[in-house]
DSSP file (Angstrom, degrees, kcal/mol; ACC not computed):
  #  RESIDUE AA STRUCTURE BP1 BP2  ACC     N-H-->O    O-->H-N    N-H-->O    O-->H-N    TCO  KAPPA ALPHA  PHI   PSI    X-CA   Y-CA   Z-CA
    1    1 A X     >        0   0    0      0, 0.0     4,-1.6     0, 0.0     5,-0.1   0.000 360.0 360.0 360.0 -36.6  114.6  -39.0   61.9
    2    2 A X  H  >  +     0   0    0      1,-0.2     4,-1.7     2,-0.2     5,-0.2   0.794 360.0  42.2 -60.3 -36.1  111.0  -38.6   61.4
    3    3 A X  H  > S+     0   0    0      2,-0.2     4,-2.5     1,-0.2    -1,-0.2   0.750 106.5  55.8 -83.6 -16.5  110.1  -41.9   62.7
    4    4 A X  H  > S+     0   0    0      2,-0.2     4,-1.4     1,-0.1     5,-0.3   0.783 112.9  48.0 -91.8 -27.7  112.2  -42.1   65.6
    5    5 A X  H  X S+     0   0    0     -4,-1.6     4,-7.2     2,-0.1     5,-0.3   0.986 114.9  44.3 -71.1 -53.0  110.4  -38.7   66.5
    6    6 A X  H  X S+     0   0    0     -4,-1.7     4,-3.2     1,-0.2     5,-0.3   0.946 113.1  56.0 -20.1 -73.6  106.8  -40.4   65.6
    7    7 A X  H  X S+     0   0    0     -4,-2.5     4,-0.7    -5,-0.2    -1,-0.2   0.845 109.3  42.0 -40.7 -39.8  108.1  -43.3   67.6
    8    8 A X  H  X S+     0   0    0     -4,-1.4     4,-2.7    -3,-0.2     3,-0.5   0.969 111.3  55.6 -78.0 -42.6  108.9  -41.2   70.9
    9    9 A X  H  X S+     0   0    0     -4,-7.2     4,-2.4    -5,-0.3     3,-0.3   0.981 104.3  48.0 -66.5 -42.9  106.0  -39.4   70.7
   10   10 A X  H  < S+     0   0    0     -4,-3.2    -1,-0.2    -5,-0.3    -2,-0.1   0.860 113.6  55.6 -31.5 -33.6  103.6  -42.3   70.7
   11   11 A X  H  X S+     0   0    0     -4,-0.7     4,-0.6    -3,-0.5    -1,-0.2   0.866 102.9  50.3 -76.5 -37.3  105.7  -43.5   73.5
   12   12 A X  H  < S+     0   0    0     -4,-2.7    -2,-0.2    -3,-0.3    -1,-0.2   0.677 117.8  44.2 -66.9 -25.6  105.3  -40.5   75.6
   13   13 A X  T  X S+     0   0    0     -4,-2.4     4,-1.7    -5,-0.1    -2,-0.2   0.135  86.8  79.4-102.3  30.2  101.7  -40.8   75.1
   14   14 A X  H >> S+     0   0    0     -5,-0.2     4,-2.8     1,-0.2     3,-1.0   0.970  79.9  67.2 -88.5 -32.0  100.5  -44.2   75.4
   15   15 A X  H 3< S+     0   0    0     -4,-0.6     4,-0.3     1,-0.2    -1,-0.2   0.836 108.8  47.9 -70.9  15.3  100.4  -44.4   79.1
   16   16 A X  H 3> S+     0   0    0      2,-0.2     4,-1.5     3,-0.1    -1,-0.2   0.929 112.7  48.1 -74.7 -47.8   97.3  -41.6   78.3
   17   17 A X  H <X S+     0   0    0     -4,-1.7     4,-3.0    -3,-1.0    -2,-0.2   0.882 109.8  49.1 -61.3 -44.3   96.0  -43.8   75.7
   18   18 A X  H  X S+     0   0    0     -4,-2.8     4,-1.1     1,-0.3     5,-0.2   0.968 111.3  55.3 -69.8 -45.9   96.1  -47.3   78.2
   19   19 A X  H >4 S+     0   0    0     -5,-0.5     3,-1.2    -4,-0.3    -1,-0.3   0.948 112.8  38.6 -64.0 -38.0   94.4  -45.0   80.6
   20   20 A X  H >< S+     0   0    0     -4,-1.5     3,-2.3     1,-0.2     2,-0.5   0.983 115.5  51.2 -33.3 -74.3   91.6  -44.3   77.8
   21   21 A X  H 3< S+     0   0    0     -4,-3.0    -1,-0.2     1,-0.4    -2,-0.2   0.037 104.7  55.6-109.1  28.0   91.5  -47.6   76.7
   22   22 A X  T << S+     0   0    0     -3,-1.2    -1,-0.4    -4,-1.1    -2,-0.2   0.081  97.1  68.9-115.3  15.5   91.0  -49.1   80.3
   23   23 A X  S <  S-     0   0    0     -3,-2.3    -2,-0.2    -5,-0.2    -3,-0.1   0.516 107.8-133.6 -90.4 -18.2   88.3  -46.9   80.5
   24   24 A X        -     0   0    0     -4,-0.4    -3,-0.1     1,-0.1    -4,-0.1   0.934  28.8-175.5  71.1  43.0   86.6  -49.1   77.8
   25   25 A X        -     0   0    0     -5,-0.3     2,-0.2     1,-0.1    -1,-0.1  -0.144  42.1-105.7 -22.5 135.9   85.3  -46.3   75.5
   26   26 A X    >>  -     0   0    0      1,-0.1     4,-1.1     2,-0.0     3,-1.0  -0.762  32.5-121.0 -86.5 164.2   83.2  -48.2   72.8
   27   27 A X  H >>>S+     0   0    0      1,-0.3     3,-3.0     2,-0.2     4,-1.1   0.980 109.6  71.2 -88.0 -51.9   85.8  -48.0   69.6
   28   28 A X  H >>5S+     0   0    0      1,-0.3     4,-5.8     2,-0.2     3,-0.8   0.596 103.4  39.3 -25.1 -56.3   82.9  -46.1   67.6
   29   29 A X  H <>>S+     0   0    0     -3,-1.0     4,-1.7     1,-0.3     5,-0.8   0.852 119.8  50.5 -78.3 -38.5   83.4  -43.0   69.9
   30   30 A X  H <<5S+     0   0    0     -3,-3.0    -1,-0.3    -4,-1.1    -2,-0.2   0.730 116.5  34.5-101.5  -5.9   87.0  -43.6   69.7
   31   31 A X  H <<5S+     0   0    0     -4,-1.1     4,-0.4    -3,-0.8    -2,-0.2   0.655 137.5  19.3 -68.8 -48.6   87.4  -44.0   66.0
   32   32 A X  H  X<S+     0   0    0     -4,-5.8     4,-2.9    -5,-0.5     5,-0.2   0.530  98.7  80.4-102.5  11.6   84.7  -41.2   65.0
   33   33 A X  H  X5S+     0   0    0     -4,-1.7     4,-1.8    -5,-0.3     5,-0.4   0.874  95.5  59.1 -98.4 -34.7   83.9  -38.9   68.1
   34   34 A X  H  ><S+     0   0    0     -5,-0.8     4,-1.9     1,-0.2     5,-0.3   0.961 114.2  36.6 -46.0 -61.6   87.5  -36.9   66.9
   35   35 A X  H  > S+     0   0    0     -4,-0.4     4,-2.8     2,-0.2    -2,-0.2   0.871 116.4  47.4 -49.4 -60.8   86.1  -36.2   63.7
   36   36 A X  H  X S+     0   0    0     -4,-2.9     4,-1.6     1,-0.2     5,-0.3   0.997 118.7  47.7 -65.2 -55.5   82.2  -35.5   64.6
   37   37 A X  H  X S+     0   0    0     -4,-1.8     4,-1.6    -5,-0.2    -2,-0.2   0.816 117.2  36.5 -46.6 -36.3   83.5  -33.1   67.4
   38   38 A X  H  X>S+     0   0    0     -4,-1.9     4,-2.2    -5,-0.4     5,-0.7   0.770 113.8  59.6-104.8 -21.6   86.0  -31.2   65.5
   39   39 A X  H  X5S+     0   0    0     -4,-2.8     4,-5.0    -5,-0.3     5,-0.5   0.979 107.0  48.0 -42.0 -61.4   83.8  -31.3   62.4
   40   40 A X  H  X>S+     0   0    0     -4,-1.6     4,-1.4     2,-0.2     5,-0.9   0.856 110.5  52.2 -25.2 -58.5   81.2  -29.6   64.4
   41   41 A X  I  X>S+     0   0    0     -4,-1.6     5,-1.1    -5,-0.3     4,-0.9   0.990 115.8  34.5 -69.5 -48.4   83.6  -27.3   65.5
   42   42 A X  I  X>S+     0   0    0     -4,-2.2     5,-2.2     3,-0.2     4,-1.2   0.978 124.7  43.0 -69.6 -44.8   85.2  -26.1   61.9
   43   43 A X  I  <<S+     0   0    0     -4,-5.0    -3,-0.2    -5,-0.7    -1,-0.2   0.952 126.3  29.3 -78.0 -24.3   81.8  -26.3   60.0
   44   44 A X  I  X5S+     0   0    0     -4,-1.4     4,-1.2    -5,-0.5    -3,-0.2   0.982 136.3  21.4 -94.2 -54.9   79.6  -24.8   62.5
   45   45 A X  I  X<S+     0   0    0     -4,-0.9     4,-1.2    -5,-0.9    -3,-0.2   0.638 122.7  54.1 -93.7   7.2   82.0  -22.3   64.4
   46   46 A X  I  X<S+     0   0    0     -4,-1.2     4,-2.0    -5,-1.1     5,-0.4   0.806 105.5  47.5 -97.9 -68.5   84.4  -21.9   62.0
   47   47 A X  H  4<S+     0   0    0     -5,-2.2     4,-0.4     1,-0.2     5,-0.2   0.955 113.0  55.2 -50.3 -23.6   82.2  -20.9   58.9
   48   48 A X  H >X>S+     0   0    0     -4,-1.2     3,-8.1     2,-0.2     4,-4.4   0.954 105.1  55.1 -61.0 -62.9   80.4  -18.2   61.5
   49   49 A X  H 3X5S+     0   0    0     -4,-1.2     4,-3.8     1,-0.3    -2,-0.2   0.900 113.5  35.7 -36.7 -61.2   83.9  -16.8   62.3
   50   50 A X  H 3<5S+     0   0    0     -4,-2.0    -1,-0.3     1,-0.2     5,-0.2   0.694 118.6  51.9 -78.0  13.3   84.9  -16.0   58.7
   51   51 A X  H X>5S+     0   0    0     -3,-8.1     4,-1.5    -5,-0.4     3,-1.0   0.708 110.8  46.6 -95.7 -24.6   81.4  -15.0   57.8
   52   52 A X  H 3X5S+     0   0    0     -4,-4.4     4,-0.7     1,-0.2     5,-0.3   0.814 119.1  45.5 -80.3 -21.9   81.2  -12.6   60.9
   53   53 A X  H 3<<S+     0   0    0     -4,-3.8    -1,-0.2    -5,-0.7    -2,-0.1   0.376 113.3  44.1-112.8  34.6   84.8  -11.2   59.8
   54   54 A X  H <>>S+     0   0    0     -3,-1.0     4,-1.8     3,-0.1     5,-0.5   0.510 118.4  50.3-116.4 -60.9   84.3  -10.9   56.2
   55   55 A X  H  <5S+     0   0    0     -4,-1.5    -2,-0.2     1,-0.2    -3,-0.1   0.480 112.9  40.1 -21.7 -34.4   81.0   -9.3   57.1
   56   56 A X  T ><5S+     0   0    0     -4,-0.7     3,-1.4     2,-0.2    -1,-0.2   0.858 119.5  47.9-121.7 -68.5   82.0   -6.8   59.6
   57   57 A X  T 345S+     0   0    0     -5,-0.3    -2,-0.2     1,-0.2    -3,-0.1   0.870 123.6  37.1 -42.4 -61.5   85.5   -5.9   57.2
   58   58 A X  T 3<5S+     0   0    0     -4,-1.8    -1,-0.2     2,-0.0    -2,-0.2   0.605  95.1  97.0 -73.3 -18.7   83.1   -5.6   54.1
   59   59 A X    < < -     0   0    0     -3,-1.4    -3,-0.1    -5,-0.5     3,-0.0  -0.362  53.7-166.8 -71.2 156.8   79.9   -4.0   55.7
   60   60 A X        +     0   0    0      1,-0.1     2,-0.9     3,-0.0    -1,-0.1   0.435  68.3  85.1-121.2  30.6   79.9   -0.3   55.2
   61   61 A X  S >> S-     0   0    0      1,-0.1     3,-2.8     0, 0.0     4,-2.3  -0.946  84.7-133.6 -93.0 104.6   77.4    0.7   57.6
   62   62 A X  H 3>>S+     0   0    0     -2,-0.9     4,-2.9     1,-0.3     5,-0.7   0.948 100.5  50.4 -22.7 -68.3   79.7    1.0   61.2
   63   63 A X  H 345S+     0   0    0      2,-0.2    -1,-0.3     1,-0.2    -3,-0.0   0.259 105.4  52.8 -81.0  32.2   76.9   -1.1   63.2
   64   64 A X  H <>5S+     0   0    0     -3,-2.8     4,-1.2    -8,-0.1    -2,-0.2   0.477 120.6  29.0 -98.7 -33.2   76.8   -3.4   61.0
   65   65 A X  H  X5S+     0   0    0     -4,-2.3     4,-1.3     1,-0.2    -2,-0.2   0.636 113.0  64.1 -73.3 -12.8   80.7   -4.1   61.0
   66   66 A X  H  X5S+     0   0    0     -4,-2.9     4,-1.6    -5,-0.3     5,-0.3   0.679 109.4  35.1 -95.5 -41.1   81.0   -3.1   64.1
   67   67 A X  H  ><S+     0   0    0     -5,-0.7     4,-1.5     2,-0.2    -2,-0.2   0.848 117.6  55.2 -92.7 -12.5   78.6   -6.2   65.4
   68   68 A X  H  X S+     0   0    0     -4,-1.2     4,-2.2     2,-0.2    -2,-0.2   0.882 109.9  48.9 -73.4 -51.7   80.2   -8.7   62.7
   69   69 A X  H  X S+     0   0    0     -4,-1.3     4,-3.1     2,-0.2    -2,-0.2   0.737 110.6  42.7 -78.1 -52.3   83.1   -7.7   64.1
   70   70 A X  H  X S+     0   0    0     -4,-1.6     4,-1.7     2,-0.2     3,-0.3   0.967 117.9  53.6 -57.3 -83.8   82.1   -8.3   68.2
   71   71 A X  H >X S+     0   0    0     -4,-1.5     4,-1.3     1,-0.3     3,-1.0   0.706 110.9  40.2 -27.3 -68.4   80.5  -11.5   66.9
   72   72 A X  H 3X S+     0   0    0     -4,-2.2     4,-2.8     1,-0.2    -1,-0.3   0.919 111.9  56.2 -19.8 -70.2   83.8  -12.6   65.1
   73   73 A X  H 3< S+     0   0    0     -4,-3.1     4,-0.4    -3,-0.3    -1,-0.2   0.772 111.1  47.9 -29.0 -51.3   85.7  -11.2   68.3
   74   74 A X  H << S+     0   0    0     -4,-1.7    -2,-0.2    -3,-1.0     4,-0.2   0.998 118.0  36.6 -58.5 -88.3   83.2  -14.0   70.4
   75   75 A X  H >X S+     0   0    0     -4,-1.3     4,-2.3     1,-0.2     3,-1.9   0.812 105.1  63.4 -67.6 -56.7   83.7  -17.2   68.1
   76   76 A X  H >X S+     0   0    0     -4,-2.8     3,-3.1     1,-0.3     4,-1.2   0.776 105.2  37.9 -24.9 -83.8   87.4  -17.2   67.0
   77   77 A X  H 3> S+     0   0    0     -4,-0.4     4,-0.6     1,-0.3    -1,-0.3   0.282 121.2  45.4 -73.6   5.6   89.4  -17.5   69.9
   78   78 A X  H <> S+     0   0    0     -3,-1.9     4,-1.4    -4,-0.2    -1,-0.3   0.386 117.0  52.0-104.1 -24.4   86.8  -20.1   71.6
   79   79 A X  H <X S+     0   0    0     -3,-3.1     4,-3.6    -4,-2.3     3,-0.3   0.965 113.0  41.4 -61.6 -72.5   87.0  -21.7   67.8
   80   80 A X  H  X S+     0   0    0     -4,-1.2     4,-2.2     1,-0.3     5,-0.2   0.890 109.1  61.1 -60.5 -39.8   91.0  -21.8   67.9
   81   81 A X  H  X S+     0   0    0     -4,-0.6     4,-4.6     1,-0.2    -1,-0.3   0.965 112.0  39.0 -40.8 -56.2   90.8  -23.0   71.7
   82   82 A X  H  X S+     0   0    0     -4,-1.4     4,-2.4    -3,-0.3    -1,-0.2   0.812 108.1  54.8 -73.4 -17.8   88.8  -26.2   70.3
   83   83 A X  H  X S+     0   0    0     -4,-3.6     4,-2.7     2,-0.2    -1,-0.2   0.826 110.9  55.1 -78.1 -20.7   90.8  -26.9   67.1
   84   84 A X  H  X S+     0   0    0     -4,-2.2     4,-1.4     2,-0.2    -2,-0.2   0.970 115.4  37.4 -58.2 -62.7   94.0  -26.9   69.9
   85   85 A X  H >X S+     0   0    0     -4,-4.6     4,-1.3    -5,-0.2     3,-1.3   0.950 116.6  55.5 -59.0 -49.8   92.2  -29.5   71.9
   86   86 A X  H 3X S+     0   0    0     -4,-2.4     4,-3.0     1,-0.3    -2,-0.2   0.831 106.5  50.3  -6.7 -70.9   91.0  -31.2   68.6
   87   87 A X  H 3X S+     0   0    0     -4,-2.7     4,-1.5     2,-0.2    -1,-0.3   0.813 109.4  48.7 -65.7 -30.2   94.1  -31.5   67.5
   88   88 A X  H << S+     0   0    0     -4,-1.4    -2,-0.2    -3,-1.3    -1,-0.2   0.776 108.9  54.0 -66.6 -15.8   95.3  -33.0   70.6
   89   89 A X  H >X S+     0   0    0     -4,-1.3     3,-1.5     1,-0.2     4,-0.7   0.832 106.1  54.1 -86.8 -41.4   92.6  -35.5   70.8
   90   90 A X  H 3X S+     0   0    0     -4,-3.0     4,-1.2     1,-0.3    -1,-0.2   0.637 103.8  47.4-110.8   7.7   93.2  -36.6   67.7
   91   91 A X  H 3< S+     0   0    0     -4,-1.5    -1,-0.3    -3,-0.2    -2,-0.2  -0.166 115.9  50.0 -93.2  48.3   96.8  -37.4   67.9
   92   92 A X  H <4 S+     0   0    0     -3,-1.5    -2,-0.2     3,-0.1     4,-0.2   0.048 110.6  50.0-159.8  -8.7   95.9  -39.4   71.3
   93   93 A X  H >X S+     0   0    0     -4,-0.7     4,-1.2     2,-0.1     3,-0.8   0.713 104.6  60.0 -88.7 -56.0   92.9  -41.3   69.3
   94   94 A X  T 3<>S+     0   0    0     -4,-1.2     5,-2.4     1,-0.2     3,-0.3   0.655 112.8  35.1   1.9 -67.0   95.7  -41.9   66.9
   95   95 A X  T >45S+     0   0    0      3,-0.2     3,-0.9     1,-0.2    -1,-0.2   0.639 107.3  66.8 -63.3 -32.2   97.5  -43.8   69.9
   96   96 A X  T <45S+     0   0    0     -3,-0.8    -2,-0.2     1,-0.3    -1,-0.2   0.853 109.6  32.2 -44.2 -49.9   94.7  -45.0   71.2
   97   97 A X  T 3<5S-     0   0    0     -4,-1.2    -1,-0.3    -3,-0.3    -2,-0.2  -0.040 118.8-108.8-122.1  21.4   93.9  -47.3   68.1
   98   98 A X  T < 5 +     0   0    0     -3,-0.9     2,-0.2    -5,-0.3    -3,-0.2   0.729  66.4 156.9  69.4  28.5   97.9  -47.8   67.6
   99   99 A X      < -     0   0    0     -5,-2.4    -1,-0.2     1,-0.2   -89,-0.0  -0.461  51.8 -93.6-126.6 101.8   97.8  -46.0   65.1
  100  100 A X        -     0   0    0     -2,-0.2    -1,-0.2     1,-0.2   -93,-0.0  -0.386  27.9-165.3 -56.1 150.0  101.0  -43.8   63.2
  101  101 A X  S >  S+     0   0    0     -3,-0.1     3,-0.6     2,-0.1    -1,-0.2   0.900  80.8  34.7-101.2 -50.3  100.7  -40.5   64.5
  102  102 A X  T 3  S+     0   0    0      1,-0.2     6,-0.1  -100,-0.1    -2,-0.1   0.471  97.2  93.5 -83.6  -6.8  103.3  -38.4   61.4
  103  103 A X  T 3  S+     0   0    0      4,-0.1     2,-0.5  -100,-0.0    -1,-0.2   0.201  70.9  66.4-130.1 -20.1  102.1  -40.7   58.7
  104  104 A X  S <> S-     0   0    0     -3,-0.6     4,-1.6     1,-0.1     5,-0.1  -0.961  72.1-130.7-133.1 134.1   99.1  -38.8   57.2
  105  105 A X  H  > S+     0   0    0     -2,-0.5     4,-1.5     2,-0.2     5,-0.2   0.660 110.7  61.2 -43.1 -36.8   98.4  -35.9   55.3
  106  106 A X  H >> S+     0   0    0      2,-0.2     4,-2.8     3,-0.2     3,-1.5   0.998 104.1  46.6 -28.8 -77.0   95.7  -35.2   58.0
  107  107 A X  H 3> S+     0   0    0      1,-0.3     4,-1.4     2,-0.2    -2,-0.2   0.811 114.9  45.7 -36.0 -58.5   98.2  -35.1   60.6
  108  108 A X  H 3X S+     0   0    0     -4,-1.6     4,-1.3     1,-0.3     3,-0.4   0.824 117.8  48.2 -56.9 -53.7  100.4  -32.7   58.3
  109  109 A X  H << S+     0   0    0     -4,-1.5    -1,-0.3    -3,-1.5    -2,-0.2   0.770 107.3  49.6 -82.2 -40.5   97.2  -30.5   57.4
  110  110 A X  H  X S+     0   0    0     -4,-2.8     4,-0.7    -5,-0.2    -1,-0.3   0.602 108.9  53.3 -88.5  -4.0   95.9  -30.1   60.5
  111  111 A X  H  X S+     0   0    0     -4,-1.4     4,-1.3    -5,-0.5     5,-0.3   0.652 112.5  46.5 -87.4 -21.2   99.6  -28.8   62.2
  112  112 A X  H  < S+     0   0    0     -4,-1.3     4,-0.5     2,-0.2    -2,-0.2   0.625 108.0  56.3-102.7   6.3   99.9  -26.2   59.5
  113  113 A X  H  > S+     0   0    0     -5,-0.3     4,-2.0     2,-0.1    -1,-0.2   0.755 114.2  42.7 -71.1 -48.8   96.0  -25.4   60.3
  114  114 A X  H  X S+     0   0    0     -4,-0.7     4,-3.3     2,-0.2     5,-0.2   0.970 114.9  47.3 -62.0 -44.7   97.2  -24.7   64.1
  115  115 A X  H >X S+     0   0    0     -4,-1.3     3,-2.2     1,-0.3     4,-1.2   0.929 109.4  51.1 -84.8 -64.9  100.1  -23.0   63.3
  116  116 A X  H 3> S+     0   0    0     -4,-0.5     4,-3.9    -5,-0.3     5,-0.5   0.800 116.3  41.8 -45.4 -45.5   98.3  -20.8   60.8
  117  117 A X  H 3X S+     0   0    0     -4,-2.0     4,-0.7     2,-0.2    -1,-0.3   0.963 109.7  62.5 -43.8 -49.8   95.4  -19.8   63.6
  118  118 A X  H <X S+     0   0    0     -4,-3.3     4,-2.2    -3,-2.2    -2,-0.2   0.925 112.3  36.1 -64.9 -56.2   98.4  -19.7   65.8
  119  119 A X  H  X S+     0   0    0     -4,-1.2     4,-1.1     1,-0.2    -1,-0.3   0.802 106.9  54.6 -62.9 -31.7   99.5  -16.9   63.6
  120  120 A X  H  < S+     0   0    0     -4,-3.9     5,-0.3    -5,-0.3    -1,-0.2   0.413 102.3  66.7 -97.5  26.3   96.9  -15.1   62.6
  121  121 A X  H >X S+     0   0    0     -4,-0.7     4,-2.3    -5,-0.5     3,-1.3   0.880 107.5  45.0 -63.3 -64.9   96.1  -14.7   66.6
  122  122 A X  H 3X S+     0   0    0     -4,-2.2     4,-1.2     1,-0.3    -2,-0.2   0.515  99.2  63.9 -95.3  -1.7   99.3  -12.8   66.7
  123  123 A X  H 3< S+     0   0    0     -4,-1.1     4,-0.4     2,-0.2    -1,-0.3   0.733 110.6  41.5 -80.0 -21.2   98.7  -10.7   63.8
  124  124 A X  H X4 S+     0   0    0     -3,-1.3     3,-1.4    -4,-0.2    -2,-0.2   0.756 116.8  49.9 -78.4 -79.4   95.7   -9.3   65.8
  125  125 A X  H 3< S+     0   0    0     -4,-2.3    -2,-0.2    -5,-0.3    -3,-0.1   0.452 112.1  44.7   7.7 -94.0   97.7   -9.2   68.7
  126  126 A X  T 3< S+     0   0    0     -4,-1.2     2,-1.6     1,-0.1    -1,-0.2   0.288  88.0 113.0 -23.5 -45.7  100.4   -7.5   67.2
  127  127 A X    <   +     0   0    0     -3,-1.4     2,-0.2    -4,-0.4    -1,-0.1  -0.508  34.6 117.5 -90.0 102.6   98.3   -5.0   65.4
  128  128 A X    >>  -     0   0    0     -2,-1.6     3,-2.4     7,-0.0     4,-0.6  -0.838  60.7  -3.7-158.7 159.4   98.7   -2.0   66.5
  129  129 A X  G >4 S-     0   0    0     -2,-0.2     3,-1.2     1,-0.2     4,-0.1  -0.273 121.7  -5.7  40.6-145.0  100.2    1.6   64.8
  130  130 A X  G 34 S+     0   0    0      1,-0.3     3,-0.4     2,-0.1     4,-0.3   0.522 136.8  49.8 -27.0 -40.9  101.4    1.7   61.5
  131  131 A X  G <> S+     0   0    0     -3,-2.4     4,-1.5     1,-0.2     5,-0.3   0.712  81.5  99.4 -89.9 -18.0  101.2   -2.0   60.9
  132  132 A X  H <X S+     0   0    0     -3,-1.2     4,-1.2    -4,-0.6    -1,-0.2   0.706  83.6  39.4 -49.2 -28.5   97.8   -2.4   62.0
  133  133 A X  H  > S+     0   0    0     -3,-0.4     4,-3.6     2,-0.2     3,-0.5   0.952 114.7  52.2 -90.1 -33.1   95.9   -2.4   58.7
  134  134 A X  H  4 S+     0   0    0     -4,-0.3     4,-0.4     1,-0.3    -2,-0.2   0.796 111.4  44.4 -47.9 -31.8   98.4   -4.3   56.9
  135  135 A X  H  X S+     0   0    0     -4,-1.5     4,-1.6     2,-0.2    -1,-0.3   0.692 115.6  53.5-115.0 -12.4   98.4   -7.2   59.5
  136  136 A X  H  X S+     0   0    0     -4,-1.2     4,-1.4    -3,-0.5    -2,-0.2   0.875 106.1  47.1 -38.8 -57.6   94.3   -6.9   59.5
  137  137 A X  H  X S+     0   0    0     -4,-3.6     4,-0.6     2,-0.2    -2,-0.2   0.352 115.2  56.4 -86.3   2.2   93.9   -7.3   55.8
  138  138 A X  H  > S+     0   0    0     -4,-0.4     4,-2.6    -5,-0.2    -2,-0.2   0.666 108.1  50.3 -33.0 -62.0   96.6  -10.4   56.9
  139  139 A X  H  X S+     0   0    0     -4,-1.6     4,-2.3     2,-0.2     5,-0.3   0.872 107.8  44.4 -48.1 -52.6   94.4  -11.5   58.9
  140  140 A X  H  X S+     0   0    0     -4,-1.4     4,-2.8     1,-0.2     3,-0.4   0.993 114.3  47.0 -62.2 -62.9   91.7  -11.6   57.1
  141  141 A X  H  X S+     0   0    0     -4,-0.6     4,-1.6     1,-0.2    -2,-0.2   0.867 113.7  51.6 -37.5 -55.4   93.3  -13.2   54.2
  142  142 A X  H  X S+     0   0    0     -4,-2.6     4,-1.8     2,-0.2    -1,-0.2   0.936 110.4  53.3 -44.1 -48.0   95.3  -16.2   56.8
  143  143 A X  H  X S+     0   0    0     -4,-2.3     4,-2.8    -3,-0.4     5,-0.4   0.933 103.3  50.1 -76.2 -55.6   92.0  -16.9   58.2
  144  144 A X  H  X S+     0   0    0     -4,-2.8     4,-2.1    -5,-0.3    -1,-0.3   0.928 111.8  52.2 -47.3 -49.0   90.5  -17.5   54.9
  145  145 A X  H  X S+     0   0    0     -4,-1.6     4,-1.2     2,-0.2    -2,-0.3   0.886 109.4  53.0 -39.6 -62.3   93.5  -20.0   54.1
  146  146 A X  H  < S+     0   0    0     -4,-1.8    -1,-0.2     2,-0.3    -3,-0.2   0.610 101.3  50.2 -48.5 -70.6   92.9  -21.6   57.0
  147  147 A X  H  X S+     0   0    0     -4,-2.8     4,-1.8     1,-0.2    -1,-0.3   0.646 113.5  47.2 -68.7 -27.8   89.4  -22.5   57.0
  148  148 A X  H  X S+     0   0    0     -4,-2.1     4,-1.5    -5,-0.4     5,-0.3   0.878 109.1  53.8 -96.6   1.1   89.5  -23.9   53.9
  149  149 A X  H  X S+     0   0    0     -4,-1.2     4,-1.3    -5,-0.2    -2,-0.2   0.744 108.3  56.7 -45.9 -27.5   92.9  -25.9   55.1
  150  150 A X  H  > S+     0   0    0      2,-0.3     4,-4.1     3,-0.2    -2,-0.2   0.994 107.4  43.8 -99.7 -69.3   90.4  -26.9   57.8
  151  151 A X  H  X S+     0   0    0     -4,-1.8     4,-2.7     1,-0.3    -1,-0.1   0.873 113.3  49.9 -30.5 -68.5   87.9  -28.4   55.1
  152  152 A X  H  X>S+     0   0    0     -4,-1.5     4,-1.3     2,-0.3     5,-0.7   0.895 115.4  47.8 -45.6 -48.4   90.7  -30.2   53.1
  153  153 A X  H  X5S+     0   0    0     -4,-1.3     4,-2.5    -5,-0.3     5,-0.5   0.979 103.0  55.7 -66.4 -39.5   91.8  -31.6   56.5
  154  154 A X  H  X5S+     0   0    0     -4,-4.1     4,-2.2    -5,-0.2    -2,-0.3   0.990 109.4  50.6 -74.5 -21.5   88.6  -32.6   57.4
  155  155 A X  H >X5S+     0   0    0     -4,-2.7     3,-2.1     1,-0.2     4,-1.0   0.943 113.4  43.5 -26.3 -80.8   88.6  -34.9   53.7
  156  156 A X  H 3X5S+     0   0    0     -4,-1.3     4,-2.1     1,-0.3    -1,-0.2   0.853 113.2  52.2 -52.0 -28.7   91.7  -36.5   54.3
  157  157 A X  H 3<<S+     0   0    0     -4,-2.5    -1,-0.3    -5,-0.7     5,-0.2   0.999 109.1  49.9 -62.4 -44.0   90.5  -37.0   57.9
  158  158 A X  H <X S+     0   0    0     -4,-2.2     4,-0.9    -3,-2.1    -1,-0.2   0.906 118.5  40.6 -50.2 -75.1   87.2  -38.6   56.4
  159  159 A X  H >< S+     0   0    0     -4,-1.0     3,-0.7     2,-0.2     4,-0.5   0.813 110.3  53.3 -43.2 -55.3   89.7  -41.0   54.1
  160  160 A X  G >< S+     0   0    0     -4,-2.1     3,-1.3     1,-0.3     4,-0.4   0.632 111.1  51.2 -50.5-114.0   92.2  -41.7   56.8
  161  161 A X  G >4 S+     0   0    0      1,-0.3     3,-1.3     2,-0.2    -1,-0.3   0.284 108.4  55.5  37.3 -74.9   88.6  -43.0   59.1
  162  162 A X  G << S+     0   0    0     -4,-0.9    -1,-0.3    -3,-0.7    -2,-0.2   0.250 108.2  45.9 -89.5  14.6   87.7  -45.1   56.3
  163  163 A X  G <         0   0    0     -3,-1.3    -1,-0.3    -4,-0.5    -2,-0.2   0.299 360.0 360.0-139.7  -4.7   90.8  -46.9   56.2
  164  164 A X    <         0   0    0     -3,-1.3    -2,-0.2    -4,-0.4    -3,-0.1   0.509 360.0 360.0-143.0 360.0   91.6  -47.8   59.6
């Protein structure tokens, strides 16, 4: 069942991929540019974010959490935006190079990456009256999970890379 889904989706995206790959990308960019871009994005805006919202939760001076906090506020959701696109780009380099898309522990690691962002989004959202510190100290805790899901993903990404 898993493959016949695998199968459709590949099918639904190649004509995206033939339109890529009649653009004549050189294959470096179109084997490695997923990885150095979304690398970027998890080591560089990703470690700010949980360092500005461990910072901000832990400081006890009010302006200092109070600007770890803005700063946090800044980088997430422009973080989660790119790990969205990320993740599409990199089951559509997948297709690109013909590639199984369900096939890897990448793949698998980076959907339960989304979906965890996806959630602790809505636990901010969400957090409001009663529940609000519980689904904060939630937050915090998902977000941590997350990023280091995000690491671990980017390994296996490394291995997957080196093997096709």
């Amino acid at each position: 069942m898993l493959e016949q889904f695998a199968a459709r989706l590949s099918e639904l995206l190649e004509p995206i991929a033939a339109f890529f790959r009649d653009l004549n990308v050189p294959e470096p960019i179109v084997h490695w540019g997923h990885p150095v871009m979304m690398g970027i994005v998890v080591l560089v805006m990703g470690s700010y974010a949980v360092y500005a919202g461990w910072k901000g939760r832990l400081a006890t001076d009010p302006e200092v959490a109070a600007k770890n906090w803005m700063d946090h506020k800044k980088i997430a959701p422009l973080m989660f935006l790119f790990i969205a696109m990320g993740y599409t780009g990199g089951v559509l380099s997948l297709v690109m190079q013909k590639q199984p898309i369900l096939g890897s522990t990448h793949f698998w690691t980076g959907s339960i990456a989304l979906l965890l962002l996806t959630l602790n989004g809505l636990f901010i959202a969400l957090s409001f009256g009663k529940a609000k510190g519980v689904l904060r100290t939630a937050h915090a805790y998902l977000g941590s999970v997350a990023f280091v899901l995000l690491l671990l993903h980017g390994v296996f990404g490394l291995k997957l890379g080196l093997s096709i």
